[in-house]
C-alpha positions in Angstrom: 0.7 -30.1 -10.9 -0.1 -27.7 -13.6 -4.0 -27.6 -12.8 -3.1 -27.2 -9.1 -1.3 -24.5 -9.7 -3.7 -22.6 -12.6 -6.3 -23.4 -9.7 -4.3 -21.7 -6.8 -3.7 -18.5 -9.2 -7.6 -18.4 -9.9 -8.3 -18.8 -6.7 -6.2 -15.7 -5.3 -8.0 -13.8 -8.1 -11.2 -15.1 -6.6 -10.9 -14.4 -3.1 -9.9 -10.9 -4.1 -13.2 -10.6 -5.6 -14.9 -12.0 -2.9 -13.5 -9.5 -0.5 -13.8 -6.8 -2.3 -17.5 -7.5 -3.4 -18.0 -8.0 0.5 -16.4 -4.9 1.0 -19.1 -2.9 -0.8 -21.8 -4.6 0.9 -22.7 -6.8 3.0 -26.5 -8.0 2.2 -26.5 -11.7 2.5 -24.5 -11.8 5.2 -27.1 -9.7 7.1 -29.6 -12.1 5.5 -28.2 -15.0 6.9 -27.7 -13.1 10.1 -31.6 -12.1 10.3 -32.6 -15.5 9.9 -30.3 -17.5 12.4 -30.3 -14.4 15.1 -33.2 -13.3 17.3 -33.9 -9.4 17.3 -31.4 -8.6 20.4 -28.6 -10.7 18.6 -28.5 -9.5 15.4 -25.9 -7.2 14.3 -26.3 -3.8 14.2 -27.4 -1.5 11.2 -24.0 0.2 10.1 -22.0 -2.7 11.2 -20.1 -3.6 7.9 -19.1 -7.4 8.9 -19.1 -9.8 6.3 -18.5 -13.3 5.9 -15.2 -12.6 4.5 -14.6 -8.9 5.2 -13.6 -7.8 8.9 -13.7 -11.5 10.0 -11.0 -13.5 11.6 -9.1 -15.7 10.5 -10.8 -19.2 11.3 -14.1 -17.4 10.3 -12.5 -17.0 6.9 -11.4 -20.4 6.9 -15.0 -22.0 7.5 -16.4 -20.0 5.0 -14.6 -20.5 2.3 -14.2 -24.4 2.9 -17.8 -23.8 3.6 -18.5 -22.4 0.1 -16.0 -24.4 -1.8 -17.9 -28.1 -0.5 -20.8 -27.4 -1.6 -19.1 -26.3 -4.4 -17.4 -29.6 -5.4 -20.8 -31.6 -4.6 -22.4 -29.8 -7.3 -19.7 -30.7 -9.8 -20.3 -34.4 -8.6 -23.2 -34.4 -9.0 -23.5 -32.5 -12.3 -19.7 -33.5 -14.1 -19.4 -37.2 -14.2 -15.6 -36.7 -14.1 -13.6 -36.6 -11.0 -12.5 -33.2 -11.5 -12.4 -32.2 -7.6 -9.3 -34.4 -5.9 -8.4 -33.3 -2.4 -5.2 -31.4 -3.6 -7.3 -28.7 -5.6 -9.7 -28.8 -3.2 -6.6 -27.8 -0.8 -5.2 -25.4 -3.2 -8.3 -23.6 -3.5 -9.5 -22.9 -0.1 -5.6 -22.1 0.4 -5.4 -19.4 -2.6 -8.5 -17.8 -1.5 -8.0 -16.8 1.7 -4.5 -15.7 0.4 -6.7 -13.8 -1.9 -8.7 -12.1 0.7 -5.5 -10.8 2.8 -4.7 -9.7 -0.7 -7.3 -7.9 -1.4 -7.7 -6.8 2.3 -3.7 -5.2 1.6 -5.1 -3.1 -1.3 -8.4 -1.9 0.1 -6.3 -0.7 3.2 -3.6 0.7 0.9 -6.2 2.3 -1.3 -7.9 4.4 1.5 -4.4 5.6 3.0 -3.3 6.6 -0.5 -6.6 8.5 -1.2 -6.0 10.3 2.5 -2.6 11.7 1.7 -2.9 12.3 -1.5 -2.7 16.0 -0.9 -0.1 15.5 1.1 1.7 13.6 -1.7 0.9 16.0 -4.2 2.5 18.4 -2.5 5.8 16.5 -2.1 5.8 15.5 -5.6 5.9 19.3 -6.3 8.3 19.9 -3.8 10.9 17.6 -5.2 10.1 18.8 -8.9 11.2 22.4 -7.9 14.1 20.6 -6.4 15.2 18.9 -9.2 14.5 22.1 -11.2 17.2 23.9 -9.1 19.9 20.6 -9.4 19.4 21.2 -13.1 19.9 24.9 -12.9 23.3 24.7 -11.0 24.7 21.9 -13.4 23.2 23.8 -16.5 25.0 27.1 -15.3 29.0 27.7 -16.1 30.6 27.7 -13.0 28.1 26.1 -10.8 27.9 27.7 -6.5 30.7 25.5 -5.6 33.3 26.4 -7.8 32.1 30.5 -7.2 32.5 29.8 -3.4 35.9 28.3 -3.9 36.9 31.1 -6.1 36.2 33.7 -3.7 38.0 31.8 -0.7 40.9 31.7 -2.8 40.7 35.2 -3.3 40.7 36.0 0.2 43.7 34.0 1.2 45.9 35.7 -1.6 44.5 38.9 -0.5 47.4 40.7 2.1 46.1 40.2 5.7 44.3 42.5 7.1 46.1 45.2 9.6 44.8 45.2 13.0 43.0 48.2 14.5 45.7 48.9 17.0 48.4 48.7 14.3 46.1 51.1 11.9 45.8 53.5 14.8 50.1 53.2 15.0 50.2 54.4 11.2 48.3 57.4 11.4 50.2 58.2 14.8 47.7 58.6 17.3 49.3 56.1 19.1 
């Protein structure tokens, strides 16, 4: 259970790798693609499709089964010990196409970061002049609260306020 597991973990790790290496370039995949395709079929110059990268998801699956087979008949062939059983075999085509939506996550993550980054900068600074300001009222003795309050109070102890028409009575014009 322990190798099956230490397997699945190196196999996330791995199909990250493999997506992101795919990710960069694309070269035997256009080999592959030259040699099976006649001129009219093949894909296009700037078209970044790879095996693993921009594929769908039973694409992916082929592959990778595709690549870990002929993996495990070279270890049969050259390890005499029955390393490859059908449940790492399993786990390992399993972890790396977890590994390539992983890896897909943080590519996609990575280019939305880098595009508002600006954006984020200026936010960060926003909320640092914020916080600047919350500091300044708690640092400060009586903080804009309590100053408001004070002169509220003040103006309800103050006497009211005489009207105009009862001003007007008092000097006697009317």
């Amino acid at each position: 259970m322990t190798l099956e597991i230490i397997v699945f973990i190196g196999s996330i790790l791995f199909g990250i790798l493999l997506y992101w290496r795919e990710s960069t370039g694309n070269g035997m995949y256009r080999f592959f693609n030259k040699m099976m395709y006649s001129k009219k079929l093949q894909m296009s110059p700037n078209d970044p499709t790879g095996f693993l990268y921009q594929q769908k998801f039973i694409l992916r699956l082929v592959f990778i089964a595709m690549i870990f087979l002929v993996g495990i008949l070279i270890a049969r062939f050259l390890i005499p010990i029955d390393i490859a059983t059908i449940s790492v075999f399993a786990s390992s085509i399993v972890g790396t196409l977890l590994g390539t939506y992983i890896g897909g996550f943080i590519l996609k993550s990575e280019k939305v970061i880098d595009e508002h980054s600006d954006s984020l900068e200026e936010k960060f600074d926003h909320a640092i002049e914020q916080s600047k300001d919350f500091v300044k009222d708690i640092t400060s003795r009586e903080p804009k609260v309590v100053e408001e309050a004070k002169k509220e109070i003040e103006e309800e102890t103050q006497p009211p306020k005489k009207s105009a028409r009862e001003r007007l009575k008092d000097k006697g014009l009317m």
